[in-house]
C-alpha positions as CSV (number, residue, x, y, z in Angstrom):
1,X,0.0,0.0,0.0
2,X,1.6,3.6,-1.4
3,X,1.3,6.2,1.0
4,X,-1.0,4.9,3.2
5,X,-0.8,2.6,6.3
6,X,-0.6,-1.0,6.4
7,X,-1.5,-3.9,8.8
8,X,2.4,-3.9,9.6
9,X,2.3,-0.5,10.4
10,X,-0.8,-0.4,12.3
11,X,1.0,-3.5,14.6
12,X,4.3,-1.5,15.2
13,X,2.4,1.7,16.2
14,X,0.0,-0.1,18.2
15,X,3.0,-2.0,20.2
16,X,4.6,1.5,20.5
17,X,1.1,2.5,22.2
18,X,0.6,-0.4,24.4
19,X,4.3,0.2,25.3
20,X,4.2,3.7,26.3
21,X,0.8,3.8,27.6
22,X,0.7,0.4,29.3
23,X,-2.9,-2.6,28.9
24,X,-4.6,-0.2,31.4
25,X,-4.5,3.4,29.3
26,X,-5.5,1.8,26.3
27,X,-9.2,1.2,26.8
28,X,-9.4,4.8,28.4
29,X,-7.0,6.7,25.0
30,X,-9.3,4.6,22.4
31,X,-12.3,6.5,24.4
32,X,-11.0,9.6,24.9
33,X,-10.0,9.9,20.9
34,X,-13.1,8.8,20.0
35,X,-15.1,11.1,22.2
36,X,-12.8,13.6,20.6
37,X,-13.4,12.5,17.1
38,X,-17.2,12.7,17.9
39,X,-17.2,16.5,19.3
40,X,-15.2,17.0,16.0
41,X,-17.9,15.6,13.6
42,X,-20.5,17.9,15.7
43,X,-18.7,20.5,15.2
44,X,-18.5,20.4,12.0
45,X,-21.7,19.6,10.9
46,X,-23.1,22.6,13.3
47,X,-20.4,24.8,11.2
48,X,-21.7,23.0,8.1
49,X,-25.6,24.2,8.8
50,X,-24.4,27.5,10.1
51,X,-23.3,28.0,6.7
52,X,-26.3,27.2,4.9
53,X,-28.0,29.4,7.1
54,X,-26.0,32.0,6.4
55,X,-26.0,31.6,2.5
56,X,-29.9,31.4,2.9
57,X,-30.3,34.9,4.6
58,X,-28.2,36.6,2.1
59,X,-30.3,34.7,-0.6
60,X,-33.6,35.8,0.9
61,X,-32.0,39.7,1.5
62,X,-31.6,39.8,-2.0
63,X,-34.7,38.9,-3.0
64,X,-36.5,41.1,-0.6
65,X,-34.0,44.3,-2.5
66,X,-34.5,42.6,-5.8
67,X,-38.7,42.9,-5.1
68,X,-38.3,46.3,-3.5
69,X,-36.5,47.9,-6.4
70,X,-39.5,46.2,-8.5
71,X,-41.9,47.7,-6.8
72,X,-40.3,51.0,-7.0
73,X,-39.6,51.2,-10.2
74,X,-43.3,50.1,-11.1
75,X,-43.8,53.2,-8.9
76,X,-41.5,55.4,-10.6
77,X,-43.3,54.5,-14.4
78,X,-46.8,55.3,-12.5
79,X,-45.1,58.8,-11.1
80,X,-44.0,59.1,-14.8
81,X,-47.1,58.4,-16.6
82,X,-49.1,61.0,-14.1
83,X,-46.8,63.7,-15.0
84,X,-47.2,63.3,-18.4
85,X,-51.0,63.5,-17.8
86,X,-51.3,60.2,-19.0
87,X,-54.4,58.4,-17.4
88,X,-53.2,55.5,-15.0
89,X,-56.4,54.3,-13.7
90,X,-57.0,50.2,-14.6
91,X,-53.3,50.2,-17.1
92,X,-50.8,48.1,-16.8
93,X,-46.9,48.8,-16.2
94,X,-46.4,47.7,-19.5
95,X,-49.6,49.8,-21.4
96,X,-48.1,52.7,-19.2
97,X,-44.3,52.1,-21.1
98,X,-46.0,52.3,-24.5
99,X,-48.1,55.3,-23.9
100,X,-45.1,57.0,-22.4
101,X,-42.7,56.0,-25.4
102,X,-45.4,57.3,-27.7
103,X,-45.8,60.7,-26.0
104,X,-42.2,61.0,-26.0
105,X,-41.9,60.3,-29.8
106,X,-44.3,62.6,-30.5
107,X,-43.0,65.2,-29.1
């Protein structure tokens, strides 16, 4: 195996372990590390969700602006219209831009 480790390997580090650490402090360091590796995982799912979050609010900001900046430039051709003196009463945004492109052609 290239690069990674082997059952050799595993032996040798694990009789490096047992002799540093002694039969007794095994159990407890196998529990400990994976406690550790747990709290880790948690972590980083937490961090992981956080993030989505996150991205979510900004997505849902911009769509609030993006509907807001509709809204007031629907105003603004409305405001437009009425100062031309061009009826607004039951016309669409759209009816409003042709009559307001006409005008201004005409003139």
């Amino acid at each position: 195996m290239i690069g990674g480790i082997g059952p050799s390997e595993m032996m040798l580090i694990f009789a490096v372990l047992l002799l540093l650490f002694g039969a007794n402090k095994l159990p407890e360091l196998a529990r400990s590390m994976g406690t550790s590796m747990g709290e880790f995982k948690k972590a980083q799912k937490e961090s992981e969700q956080s993030l989505r979050d996150y991205e979510k609010s900004i997505r849902n900001t911009a769509q609030v602006k993006s509907t807001e900046q509709v809204k007031e430039k629907e105003s603004n051709i409305v405001q437009v219209a009425s100062n031309l003196g061009i009826s607004v009463e039951g016309k669409s945004n759209d009816e409003l831009l042709v009559e307001i492109n006409t005008m201004l052609k005409n003139n």
